[in-house]
N, C-alpha and C positions, 0 to 999 in steps of 0.2 A: 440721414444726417445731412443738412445743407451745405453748401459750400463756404467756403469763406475767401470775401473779397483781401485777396493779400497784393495788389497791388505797388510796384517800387518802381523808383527807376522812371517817374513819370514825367513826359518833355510835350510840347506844346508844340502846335504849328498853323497857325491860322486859326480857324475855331476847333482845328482836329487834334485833339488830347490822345498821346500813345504812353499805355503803362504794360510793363514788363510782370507777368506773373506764371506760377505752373502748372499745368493742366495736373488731370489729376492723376496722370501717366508719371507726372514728375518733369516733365519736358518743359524748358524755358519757353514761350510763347509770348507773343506781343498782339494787345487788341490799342486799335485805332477806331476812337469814337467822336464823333462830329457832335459838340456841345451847342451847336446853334438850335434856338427853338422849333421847333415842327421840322427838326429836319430826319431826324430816325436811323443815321445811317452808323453803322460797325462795321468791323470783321475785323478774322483774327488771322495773323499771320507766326511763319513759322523762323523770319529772321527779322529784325528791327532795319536794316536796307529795306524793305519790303514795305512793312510799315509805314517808314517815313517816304516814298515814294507814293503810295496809296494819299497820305494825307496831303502831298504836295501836288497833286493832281485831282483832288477831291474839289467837285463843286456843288454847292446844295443848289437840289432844285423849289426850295421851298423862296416862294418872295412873296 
């Protein structure tokens, strides 16, 4: 059965988009993903502090 994107809670920081959802332990979890083109980068964290540090320190190396 595939996942389903349940996605909430979604805040913006630069090009770096962070939405709160739960893994499939049931555990809150936040993924921060860089919406700038050809740039590829995510990950997921396990506190939204964390998160929104990753996004605020994030710089694409695509130019």
């Amino acid at each position: 059965m595939p996942s389903r994107d349940n996605f909430h809670s979604l805040m913006r920081i630069g090009p770096v988009q962070i939405g709160t959802y739960r893994d499939r332990n049931g555990r809150t979890k936040y993924a921060a993903v860089c919406t700038a083109d050809r740039c590829g980068w995510s990950a997921d964290y396990s506190s939204q502090t964390a998160a929104q540090l990753a996004a605020r320190t994030h710089r694409c190396r695509v130019r």
